[in-house]
N, C-alpha and C positions, 0 to 999 in steps of 0.2 A: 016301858021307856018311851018317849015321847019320839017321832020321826028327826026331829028338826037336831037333837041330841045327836041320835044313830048319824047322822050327815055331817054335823058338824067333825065327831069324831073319827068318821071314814077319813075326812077331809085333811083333819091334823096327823093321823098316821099315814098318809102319802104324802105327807111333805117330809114326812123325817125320813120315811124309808128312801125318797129322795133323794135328801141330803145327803144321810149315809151314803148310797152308792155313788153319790160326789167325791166324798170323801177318800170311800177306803176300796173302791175301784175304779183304778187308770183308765182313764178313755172315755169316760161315762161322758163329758161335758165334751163336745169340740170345741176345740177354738177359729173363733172364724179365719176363715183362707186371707192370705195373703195380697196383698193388692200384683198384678204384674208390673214388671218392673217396665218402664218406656224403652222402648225400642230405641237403638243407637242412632243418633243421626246420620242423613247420606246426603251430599250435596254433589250437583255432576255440573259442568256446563256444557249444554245442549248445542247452543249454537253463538257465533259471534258473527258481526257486521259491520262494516264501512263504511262513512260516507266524508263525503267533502264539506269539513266547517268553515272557519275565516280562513281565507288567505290573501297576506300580503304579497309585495313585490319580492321578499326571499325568502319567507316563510308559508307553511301550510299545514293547516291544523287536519288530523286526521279523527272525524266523531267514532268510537269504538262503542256498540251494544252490544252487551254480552249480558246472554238468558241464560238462567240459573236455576235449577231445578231441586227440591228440595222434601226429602223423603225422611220419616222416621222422627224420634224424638228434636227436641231443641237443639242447634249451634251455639255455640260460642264463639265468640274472638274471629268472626268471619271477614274474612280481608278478599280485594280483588286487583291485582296488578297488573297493566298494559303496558307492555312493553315494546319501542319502535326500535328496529335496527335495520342499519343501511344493509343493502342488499350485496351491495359492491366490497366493499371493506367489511363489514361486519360486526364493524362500530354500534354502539347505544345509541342512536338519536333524542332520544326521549322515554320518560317514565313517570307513568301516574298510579296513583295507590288510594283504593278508596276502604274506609274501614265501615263493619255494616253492623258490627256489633253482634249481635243473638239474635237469629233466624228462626222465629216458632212456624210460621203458617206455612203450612204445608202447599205444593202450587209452584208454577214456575213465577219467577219475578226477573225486570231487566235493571243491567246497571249501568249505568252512562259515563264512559270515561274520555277524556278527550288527548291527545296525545299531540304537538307541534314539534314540526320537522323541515328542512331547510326545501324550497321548493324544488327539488331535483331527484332524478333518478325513480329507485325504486327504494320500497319496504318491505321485511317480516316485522307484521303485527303480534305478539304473543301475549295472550290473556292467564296470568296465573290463578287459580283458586286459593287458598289458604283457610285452614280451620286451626285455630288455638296454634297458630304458625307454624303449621306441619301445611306442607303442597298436598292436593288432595286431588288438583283435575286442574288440566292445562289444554289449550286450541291455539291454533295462527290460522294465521290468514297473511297472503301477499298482496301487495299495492305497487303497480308500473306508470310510469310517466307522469309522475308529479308535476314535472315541470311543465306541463300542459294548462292544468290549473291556472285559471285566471282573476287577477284578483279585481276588484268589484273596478278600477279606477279604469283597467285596460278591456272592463269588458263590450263587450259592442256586436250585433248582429250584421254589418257592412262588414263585407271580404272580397276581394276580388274573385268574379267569376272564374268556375272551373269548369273551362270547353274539354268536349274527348279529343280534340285534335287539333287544336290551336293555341297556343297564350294567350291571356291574358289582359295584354298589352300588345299593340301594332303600331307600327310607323309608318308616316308616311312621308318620300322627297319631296318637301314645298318648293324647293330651289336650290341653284350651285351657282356662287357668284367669287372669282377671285379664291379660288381656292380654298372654300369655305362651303357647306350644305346644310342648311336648315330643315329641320326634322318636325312633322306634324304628329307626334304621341298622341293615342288614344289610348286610355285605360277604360277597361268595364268593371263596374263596381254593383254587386247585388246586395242588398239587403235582406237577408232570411228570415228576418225575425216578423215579429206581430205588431211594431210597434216603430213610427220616422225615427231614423236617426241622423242628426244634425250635429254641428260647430267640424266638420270634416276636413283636413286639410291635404291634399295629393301631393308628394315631391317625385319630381323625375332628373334621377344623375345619368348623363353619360359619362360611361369609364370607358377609358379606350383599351382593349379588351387584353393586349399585350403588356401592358405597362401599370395598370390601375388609374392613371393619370385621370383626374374629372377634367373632363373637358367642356363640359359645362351643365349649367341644372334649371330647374325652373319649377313651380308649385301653380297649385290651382287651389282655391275652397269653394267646398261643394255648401251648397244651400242643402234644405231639408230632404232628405232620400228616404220617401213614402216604403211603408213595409210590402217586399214584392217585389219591388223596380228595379231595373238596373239603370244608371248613370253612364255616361260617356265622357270625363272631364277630358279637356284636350289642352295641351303646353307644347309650346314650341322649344326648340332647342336646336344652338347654332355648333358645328362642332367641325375641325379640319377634315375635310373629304379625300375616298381613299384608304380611311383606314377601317377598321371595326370595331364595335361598340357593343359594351353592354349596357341597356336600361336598366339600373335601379330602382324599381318603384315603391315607395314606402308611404302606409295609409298613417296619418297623423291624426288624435284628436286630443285636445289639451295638453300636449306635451309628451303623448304617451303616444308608442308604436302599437297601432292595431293589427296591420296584416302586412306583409312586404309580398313583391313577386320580383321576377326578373325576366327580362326578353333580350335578343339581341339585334343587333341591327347592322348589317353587313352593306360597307361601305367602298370595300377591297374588290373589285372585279378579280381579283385572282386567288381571294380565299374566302372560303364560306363559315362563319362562323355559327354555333349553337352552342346552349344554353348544356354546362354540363360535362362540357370538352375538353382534353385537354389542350392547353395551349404551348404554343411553338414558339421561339424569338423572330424575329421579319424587322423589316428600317423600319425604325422610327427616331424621325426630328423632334426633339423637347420644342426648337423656337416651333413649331404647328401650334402648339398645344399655351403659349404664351397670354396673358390677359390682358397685355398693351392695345389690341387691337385685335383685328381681322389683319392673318399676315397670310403669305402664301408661302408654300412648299418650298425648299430650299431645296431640293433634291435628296433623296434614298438610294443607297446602295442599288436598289433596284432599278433605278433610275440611269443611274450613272452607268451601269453595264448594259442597258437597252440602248443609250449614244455612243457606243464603242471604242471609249476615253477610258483609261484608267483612270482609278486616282493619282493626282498628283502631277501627270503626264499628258500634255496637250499631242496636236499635231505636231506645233513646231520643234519641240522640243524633241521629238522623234524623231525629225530632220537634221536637229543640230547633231545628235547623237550619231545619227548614220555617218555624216560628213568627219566628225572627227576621229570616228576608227580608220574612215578610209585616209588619211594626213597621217595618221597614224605607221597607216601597213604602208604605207608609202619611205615612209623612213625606216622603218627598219630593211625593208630590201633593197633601201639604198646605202 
C-alpha cells in the first residue's frame, strides 16, 4: 500500500476517535473560562476647598473644589451637593447640585461648585457624594468673617496708618476766640498696595462726646496717593470750648466707605477723655452747640456752683429772705 494511503487513513481514524471521545466523554472539550466579572465601583472624596468668588455689597459667593477619587468599575447616576449653612442659626443659606452622570476613568478629578450667601458671619460648607442617589461620602469645611469680604466697588489699598502707640489722627488748638476753639486735624493715611490710589475724599465730624451732638465737620480730597506714601490731609474744625470731642474720621471714595477710625480730643480741663470709655453725664448747654452762629457759654452747672449762687437765688434775694423771718419772729413774740 502506497505511504500517502497509510497517512491519509491514520489521519481520518484520529479524527473520529476524536470525535467520539467529544461525544461520549464528559470533559473531553473545555469550555473556555469566563470573562471576570468588573470590579464594583468606589468613589471617596479626598479633599474639599474654599475660596472667595464675587461679592457684592450683601452677598458673597463662596467657590467650593471638591477632589473626587474614583476606584473600580463604572458609576452611574453620580451626583455632587454643596451645601452652605449659617453657623449661628443653623439655617440653609444655599445649595448647589451638580449631576456627572457615569464616571469610567479611573484617577481623581475636581468639581466646581459655587454656593452664595448673605455677606455675614460665618459658614459650614458640606459637600455630599451621591451614586445612583444612595450618599456614599460626605466632608465640611468652615468659613469665619464673611463680612470682611470686600466687594470689587469698596476695594482700595489707602487705610489709615496703624502706630503701636498713637492714633491715627491728632489735633491740634489753632485758637480760642469768644468761646469757641478751633481744631487743626491731621489724619495719616498709607497706601499699601503696589499701585496710586486717587478720587479720595477725608470727612472729619466732631461729636461732642457726651451727647453725640455734631458739633461741627469738615472734608478734605486727597489727590493721587503714590503706592508706599503716607498723606497728612489736614481740616479745620470750629467747635464750643470746654467740652470733649470725638473725631469721626471716615475715608470716602465714590460714595463708598473705605476705612473710618476714631480719636478724641479733650477740651474739658477737668476730664480727660479716650477712645473706648465709658461715658459719664457732666453740663452741657444745647444753645453751645447751636448753627446761628459762634455763641458763647451761658453757664453749666458746673459753673454756677464755682460762683457760689444757687440756682434761682441771687445775693439779694438772700437778704430779702433773712429780713422777713426776722419781722416775722418779731411778731409772734409780740
Amino acid at each position: 500500500m502506497r505511504p500517502e494511503a497509510l497517512l491519509g487513513g491514520a489521519a481520518a481514524a484520529g479524527v473520529l476517535v476524536a470525535v467520539a471521545l467529544a461525544v461520549f466523554v464528559p470533559g473531553f472539550v473545555s469550555a473556555p473560562a469566563p470573562e471576570p466579572d468588573e470590579p464594583p465601583a468606589r468613589l471617596d472624596v479626598t479633599e474639599m476647598t474654599l475660596s472667595a468668588g464675587a461679592v457684592t455689597g450683601e452677598t458673597a459667593t463662596l467657590e467650593t473644589t471638591v477632589f473626587l477619587r474614583h476606584h473600580g468599575g463604572s458609576a452611574d447616576n453620580v451626583s455632587v451637593e454643596v451645601r452652605a449653612t449659617d453657623a449661628d442659626s443653623g439655617l440653609v443659606a444655599d445649595t448647589t447640585r451638580r449631576d456627572l452622570g457615569t464616571v469610567e476613568n479611573l484617577g481623581e478629578r475636581e468639581v466646581s461648585l459655587p454656593v452664595t450667601v448673605p455677606r455675614e458671619g460665618g459658614y459650614e460648607v458640606t459637600t455630599l457624594l451621591y451614586v445612583d442617589g444612595e450618599r456614599v461620602d460626605d466632608a465640611s469645611a468652615s468659613v469665619r468673617g464673611v463680612g470682611a469680604l470686600t466687594p470689587p466697588h469698596a476695594e482700595s489699598t489707602a487705610r489709615f496708618h496703624e502706630f503701636p502707640d498713637r492714633p491715627s489722627v491728632e489735633y491740634r488748638v489753632a485758637s480760642v476766640d469768644d468761646g469757641r476753639a478751633t481744631l487743626n486735624v491731621t489724619s495719616y493715611l498709607t497706601n499699601g498696595g503696589d499701585d496710586p490710589e486717587s478720587g479720595l475724599r477725608l470727612e472729619v465730624i466732631a461729636r461732642q462726646a457726651d451727647s453725640d451732638v455734631v458739633a461741627d465737620r469738615s472734608e478734605a480730597r486727597l489727590g493721587d496717593l503714590a503706592a508706599g506714601r503716607t498723606a497728612r490731609p489736614n481740616v479745620r474744625l470750629t467747635v464750643p470750648d470746654g467740652y470733649n470731642y470725638y473725631l469721626d474720621v471716615t475715608l470716602w471714595r465714590d460714595g463708598v466707605i473705605i476705612d473710618t477710625t476714631r480719636a478724641a480730643a479733650n477740651l474739658d480741663p477737668e476730664e480727660t477723655l479716650s477712645v473706648n470709655e465709658t461715658r459719664r453725664e457732666v453740663g452741657f448747654e444745647a444753645s453751645d452747640f447751636e448753627t446761628g452762629g459762634p455763641g458763647s457759654r451761658t453757664g453749666t452747672p458746673m459753673e454756677a456752683e464755682a460762683s457760689g449762687e444757687g440756682p434761682g437765688m441771687g445775693a439779694a434775694a438772700t437778704v430779702m429772705a433773712l429780713l422777713t423771718g426776722l419781722l416775722a419772729s418779731r411778731r409772734w413774740s409780740a
